[in-house]
C-alpha positions in Angstrom: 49.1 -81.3 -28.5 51.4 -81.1 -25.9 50.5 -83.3 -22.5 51.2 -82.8 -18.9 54.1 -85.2 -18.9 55.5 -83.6 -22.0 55.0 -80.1 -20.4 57.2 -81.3 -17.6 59.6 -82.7 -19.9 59.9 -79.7 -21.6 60.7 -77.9 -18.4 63.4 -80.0 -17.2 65.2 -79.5 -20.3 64.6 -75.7 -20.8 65.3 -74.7 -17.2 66.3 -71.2 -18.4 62.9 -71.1 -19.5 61.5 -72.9 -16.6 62.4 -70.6 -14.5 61.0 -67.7 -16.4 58.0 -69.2 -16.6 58.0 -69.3 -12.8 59.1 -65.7 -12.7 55.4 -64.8 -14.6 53.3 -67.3 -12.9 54.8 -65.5 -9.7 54.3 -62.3 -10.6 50.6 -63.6 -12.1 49.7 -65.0 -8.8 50.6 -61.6 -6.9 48.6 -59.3 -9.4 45.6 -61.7 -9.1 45.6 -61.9 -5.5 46.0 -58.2 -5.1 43.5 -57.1 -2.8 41.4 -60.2 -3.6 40.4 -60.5 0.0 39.2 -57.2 0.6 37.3 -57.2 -3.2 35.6 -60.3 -1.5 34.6 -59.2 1.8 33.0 -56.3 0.3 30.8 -57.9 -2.2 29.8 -59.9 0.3 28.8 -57.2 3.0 26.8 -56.2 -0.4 25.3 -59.4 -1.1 24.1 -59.3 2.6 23.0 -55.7 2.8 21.2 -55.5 0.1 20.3 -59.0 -0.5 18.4 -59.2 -4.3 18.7 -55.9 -4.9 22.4 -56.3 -4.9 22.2 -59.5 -7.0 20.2 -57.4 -9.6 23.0 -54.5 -9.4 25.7 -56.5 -10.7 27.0 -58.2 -7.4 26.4 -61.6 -8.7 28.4 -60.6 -12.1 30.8 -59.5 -9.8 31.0 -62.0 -7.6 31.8 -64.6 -10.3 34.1 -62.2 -11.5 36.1 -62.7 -8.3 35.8 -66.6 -8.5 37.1 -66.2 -11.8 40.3 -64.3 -10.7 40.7 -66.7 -7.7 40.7 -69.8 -10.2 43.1 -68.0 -12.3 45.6 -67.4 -9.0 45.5 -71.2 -7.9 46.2 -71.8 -11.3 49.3 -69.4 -11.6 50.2 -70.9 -7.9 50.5 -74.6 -9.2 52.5 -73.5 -12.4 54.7 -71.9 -10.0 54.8 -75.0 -7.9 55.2 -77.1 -10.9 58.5 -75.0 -12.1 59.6 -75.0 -8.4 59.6 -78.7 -8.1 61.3 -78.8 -11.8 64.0 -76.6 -11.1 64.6 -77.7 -7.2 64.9 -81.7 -9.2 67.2 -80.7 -11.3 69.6 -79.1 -9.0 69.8 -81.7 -6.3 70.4 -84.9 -8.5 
């Protein structure tokens, strides 16, 4: 299994690759936070309008659904961050 460390390691020696992989996580992190706010805001004015009723209509589902996608955006954010860092290293030594 390949660890953090050796993830890292990997990175600094593949920097082609490195940076392709920041390439994807960037473009990840722009498709997941596409409209993320106003998807939010809305389920919430939902959630408050309707209170259990809108629970019962899927705006809990949805709601997590949303988590779910912001979860998956921090994560595509740090493997940017980690391949920025990598790349920004290697370049300056």
């Amino acid at each position: 299994m390949l660890t953090i460390s050796g993830f890292i390691g990997w990175l600094r020696r593949h920097r082609i690759a490195c940076f392709g992989v920041m390439v994807l996580s960037f473009i990840s992190f722009g498709l997941l936070t596409l409209d993320l706010v106003r998807l939010v805001s809305a389920n919430a004015a939902l959630l408050s309008d309707d209170g259990w009723q809108g629970l019962q209509d899927g705006g809990l589902r949805q709601l997590l659904e949303l988590l779910a996608s912001t979860f998956a955006a921090m994560a595509a954010w740090l493997l940017f961050k980690v391949c920025e860092t990598v790349l920004v290293q290697s370049w300056t030594r």
